[in-house]
C-alpha positions in Angstrom: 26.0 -0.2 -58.5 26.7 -3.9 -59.1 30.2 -5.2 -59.3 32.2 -4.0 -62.5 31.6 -6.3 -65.0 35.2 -7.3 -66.5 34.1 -9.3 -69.4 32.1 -6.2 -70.4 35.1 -4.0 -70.0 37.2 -6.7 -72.6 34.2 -6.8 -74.7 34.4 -2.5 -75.1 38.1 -2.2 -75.3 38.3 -4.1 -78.2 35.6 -2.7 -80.0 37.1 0.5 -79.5 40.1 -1.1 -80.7 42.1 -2.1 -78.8 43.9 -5.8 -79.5 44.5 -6.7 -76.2 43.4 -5.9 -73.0 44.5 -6.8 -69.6 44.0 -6.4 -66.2 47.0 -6.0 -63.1 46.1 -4.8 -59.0 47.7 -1.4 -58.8 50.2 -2.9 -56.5 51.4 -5.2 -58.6 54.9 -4.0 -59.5 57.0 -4.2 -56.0 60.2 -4.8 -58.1 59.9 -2.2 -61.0 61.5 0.6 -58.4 64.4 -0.8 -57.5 64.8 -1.8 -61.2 64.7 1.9 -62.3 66.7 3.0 -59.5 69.5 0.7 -60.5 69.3 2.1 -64.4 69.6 5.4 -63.0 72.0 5.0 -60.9 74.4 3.3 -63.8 73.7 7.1 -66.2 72.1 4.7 -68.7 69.4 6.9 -69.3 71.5 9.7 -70.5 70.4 13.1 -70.5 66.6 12.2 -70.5 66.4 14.0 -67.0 62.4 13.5 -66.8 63.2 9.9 -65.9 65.2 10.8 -62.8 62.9 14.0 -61.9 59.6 11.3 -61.2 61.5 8.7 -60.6 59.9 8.1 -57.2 56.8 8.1 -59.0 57.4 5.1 -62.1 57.5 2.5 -59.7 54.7 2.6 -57.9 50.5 3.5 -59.8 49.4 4.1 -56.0 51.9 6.7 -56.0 50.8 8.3 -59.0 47.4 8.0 -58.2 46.7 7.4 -54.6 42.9 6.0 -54.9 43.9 3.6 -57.9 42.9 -0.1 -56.9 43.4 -1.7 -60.5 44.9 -0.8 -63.8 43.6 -1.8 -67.0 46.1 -2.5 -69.8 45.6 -2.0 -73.4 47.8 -2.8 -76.2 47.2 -1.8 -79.9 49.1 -3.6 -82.7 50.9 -1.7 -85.2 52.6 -4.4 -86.9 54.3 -3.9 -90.5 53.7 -5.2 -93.5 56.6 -5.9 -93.9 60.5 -6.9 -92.5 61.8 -3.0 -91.8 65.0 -4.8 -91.9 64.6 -4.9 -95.1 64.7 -1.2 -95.8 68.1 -1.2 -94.8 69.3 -2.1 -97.5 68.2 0.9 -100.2 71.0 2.8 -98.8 69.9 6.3 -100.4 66.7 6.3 -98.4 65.8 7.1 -95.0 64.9 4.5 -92.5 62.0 5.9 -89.9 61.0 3.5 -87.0 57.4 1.9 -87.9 55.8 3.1 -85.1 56.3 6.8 -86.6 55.7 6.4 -90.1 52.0 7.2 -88.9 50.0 9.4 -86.6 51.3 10.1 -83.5 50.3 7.2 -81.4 50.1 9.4 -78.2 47.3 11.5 -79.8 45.2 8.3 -81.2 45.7 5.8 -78.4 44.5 8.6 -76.0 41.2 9.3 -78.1 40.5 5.5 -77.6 41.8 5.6 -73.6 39.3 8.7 -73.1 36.4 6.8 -74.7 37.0 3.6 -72.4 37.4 5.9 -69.6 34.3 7.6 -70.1 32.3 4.4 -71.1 33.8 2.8 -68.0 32.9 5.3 -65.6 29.2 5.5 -67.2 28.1 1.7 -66.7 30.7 0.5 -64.2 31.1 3.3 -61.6 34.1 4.6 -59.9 36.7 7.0 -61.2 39.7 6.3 -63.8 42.3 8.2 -64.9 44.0 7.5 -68.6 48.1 7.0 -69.5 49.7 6.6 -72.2 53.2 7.2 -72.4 53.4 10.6 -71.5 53.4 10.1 -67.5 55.4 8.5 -65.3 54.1 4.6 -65.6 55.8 1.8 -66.5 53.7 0.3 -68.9 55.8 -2.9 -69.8 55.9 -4.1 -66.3 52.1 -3.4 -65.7 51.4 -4.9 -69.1 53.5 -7.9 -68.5 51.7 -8.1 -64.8 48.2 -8.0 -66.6 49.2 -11.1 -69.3 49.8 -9.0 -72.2 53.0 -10.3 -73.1 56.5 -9.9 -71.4 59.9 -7.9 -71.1 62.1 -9.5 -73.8 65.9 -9.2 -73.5 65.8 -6.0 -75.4 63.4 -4.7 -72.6 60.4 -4.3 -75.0 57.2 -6.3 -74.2 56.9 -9.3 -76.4 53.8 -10.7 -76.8 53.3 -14.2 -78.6 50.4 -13.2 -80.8 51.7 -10.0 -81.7 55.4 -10.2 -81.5 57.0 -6.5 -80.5 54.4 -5.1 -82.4 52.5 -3.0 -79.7 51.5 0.1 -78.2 50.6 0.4 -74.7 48.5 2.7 -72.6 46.8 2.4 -69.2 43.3 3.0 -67.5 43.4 3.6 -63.4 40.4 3.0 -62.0 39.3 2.9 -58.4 37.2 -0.4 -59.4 38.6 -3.4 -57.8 38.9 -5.5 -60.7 40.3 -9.0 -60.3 43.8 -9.2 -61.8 44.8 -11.4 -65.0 47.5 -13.5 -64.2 50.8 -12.4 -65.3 53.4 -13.7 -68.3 55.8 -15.4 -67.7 59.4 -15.2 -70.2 59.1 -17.0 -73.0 62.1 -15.9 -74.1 64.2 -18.9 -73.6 68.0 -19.4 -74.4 67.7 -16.7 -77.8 69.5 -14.1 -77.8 68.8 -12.3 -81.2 68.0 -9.1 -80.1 71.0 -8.5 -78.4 73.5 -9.8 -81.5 72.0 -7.5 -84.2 72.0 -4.6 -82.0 74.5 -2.2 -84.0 76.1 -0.4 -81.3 75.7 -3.1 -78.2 73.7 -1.3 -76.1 72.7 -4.0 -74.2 75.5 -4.5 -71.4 73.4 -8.2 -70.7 70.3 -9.5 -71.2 67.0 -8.0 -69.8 69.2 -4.5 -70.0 69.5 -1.4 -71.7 72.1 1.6 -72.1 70.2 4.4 -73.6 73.2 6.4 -74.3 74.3 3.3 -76.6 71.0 2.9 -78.4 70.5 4.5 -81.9 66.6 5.3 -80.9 67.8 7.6 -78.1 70.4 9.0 -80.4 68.5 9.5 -83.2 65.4 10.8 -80.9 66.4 12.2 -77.6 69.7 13.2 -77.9 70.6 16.9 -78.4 74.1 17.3 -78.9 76.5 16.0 -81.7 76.4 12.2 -82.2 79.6 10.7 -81.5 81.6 9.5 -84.0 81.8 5.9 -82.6 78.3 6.0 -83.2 77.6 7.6 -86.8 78.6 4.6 -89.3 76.5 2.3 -87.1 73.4 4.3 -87.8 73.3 3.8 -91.5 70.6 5.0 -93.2 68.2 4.9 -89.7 67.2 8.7 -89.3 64.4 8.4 -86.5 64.5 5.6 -83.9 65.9 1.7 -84.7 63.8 -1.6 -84.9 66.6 -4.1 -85.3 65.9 -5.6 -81.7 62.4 -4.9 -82.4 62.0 -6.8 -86.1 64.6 -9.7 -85.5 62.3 -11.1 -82.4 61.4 -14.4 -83.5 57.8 -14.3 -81.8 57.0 -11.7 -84.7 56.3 -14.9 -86.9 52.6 -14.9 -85.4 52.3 -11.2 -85.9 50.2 -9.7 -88.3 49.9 -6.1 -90.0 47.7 -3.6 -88.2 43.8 -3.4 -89.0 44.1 -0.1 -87.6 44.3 2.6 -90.3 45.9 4.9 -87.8 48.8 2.9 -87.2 49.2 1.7 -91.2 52.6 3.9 -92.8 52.1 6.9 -94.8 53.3 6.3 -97.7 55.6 9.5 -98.1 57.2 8.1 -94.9 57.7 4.5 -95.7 61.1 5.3 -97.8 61.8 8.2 -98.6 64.6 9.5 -100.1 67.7 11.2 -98.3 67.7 13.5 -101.0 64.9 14.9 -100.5 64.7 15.2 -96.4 67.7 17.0 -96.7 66.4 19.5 -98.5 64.0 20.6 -95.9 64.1 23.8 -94.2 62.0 24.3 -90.8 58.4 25.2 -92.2 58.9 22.3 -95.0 60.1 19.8 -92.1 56.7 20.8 -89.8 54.7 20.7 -93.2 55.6 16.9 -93.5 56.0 15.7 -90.1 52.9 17.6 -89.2 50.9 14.9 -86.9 53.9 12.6 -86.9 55.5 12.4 -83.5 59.2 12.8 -85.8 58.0 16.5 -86.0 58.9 16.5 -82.0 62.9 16.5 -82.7 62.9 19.8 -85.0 64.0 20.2 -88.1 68.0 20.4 -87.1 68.1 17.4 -85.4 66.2 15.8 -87.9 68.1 17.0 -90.6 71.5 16.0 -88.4 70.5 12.4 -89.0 69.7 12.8 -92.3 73.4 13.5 -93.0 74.9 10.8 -91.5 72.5 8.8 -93.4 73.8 10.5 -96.6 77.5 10.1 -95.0 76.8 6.6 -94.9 75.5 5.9 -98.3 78.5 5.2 -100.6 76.8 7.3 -103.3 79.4 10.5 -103.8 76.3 11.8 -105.8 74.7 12.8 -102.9 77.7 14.9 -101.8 75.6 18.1 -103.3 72.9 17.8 -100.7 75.6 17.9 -97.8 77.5 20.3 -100.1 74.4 22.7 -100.0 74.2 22.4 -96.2 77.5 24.1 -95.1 76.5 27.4 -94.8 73.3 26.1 -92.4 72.2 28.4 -89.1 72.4 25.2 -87.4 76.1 23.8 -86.3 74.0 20.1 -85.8 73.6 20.6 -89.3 77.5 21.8 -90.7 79.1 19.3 -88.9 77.2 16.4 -89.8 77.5 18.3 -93.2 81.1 18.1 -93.0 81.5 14.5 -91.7 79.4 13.3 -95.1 81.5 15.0 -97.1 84.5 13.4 -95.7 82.8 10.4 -96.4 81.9 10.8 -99.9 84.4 13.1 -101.8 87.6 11.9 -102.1 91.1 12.9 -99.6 92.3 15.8 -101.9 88.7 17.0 -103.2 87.8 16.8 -99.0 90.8 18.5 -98.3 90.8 21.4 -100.5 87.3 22.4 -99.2 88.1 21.9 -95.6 91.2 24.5 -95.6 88.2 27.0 -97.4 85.7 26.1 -94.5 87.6 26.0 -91.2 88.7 29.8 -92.1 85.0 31.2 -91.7 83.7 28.6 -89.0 82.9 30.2 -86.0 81.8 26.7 -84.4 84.6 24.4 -82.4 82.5 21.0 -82.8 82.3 21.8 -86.8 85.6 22.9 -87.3 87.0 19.7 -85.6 85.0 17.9 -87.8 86.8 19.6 -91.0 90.3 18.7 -88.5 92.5 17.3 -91.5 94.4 15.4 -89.0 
């Protein structure tokens, strides 16, 4: 079979559609290891074990995949229509991160991964493998070594026709394909993704302390959410994109053409009211296909709470009211800490001498702790 034809390859990967494509030698990230090693090393991932358990394996595709000789990056844009800063500001709504207010992108980048793969293999030759996200790769660093864009201060890839706006996955292939050249920073002396960050998770530029972001605690954390951390969340129940929607490359963005990626409208805003309402087979009902429906319903709700907590309305003090009595103690803490938000010191007071009596639970009865 003839050589693989890269401008062919481009060509298909965008009319699967894909927005970008890139290509990067499979060696081409002889830093990335020591980079990850030094994150873990410092506990900033927090508890997401995974990272340490293939750790050995993130740095290196030839690890992963032994016979890989190239990688072939493809980014998808899933660019708003508008500012999600903006939806800060309704305070008695939720705030989900854009990239969930639609499909789960694992399930509908993959379909498009699979059919490159496939098409590849067919008229190209060789063998290829397909990642996206849910392995151990480290798409930023490949996608910045195959021109797609590069690792911004925040540590997202920034690209200057799409902003923050992408999604990323990966084609190995055992083709020798010649590599793109890589991005260089184009971040210069700005530093506005580290000043809006609401809980400074960024200990310095080009870094990240997951156990300080508001996506990891929102997302991936299990336990309670420390106080230090609750007012800062506002009204953002799943995931944050301050760092992401401040970026000032996003001026050459543009909304997604992809219906898969545009927001659902029941998930744009909705309202805290009503999310915290939802019991376990209503929560799957509306997150079904949504990667929110990952956390569980008691999680979720958790952070529904200290949205509510963080409203200023005292009407909403029945939904947390309603909550007390909840299986989950996520759930009567965080239903507690609204209320001590919203009702007023004697009104809070009278009901927390009621409650700590019949709670079982240490964590929720410190948070009806008078004191």
């Amino acid at each position: 079979m003839p050589s693989p034809d890269a401008t062919a390859i481009r060509t298909q990967a965008l009319t699967l559609g894909f927005d970008a494509v890139g290509f990067a030698a499979a060696t081409a990230l002889p830093h990335a290891k020591a980079g990850l090693a030094a994150f873990l090393a410092a506990g900033r991932h927090g508890d997401m074990g995974w990272m340490e358990t293939h750790a050995d394996r993130r740095g290196d595709p030839q690890t992963l995949w032994a016979e890989a000789k190239s990688v072939i990056v493809l980014a998808a844009n899933y660019g708003p229509d508008h500012n999600p800063l903006d939806d800060l500001l309704h305070k008695d709504r939720a705030v989900i991160s854009v990239y969930a207010r639609h499909r789960d992108y694992h399930d509908t980048l993959k379909k498009r991964l699979k059919a490159l793969g496939r098409w590849l293999c067919a008229t190209q030759g060789g063998d290829c493998k397909v990642f996206v996200d849910t392995a151990p790769v480290m798409e930023k660093p490949l996608a910045q070594a195959a021109g797609l864009g590069w690792q911004g201060k925040h540590t997202n890839l920034v690209s200057r026709e799409f902003g923050s706006w992408l999604f990323l996955g990966a084609v190995f292939t055992t083709l020798e394909l010649a590599p793109d050249a890589a991005d260089s920073d184009h971040c210069g002396t700005c530093c506005a993704c580290l000043d809006i960050c609401p809980t400074a998770a960024f200990p310095a530029p080009y870094q990240l302390d997951a156990r300080r972001c508001l996506s990891y605690l929102s997302i991936e954390y299990k336990g309670h959410i420390a106080r230090e951390f609750r007012a800062a969340m506002g009204n953002r129940i799943y995931g944050c994109d301050d760092c992401l929607a401040v970026c000032p490359w996003n001026k050459f963005a543009k909304p997604t053409g992809l219906a898969d990626f545009r927001a659902r409208a029941d998930l744009a805003a909705p309202t805290l009211a009503s999310l915290a309402k939802l019991d376990d087979a209503a929560f799957r009902a509306l997150f079904s296909g949504s990667p929110v429906k990952r956390i569980g319903r008691d999680r979720f709700v958790r952070n529904v709470l200290i949205a509510i907590g963080n409203s200023g309305k005292p009407e909403l003090a029945a939904c947390a009211q309603e909550l007390l009595d909840d299986p989950s103690p996520l759930v009567r803490a965080m239903a507690a800490w609204a209320l001590r938000c919203l009702l007023e010191i004697p009104a809070f007071a009278a009901l927390a001498r009621t409650r700590q009596v019949c709670e079982t639970d240490a964590a929720v009865r410190a948070e009806w702790d008078l004191s």
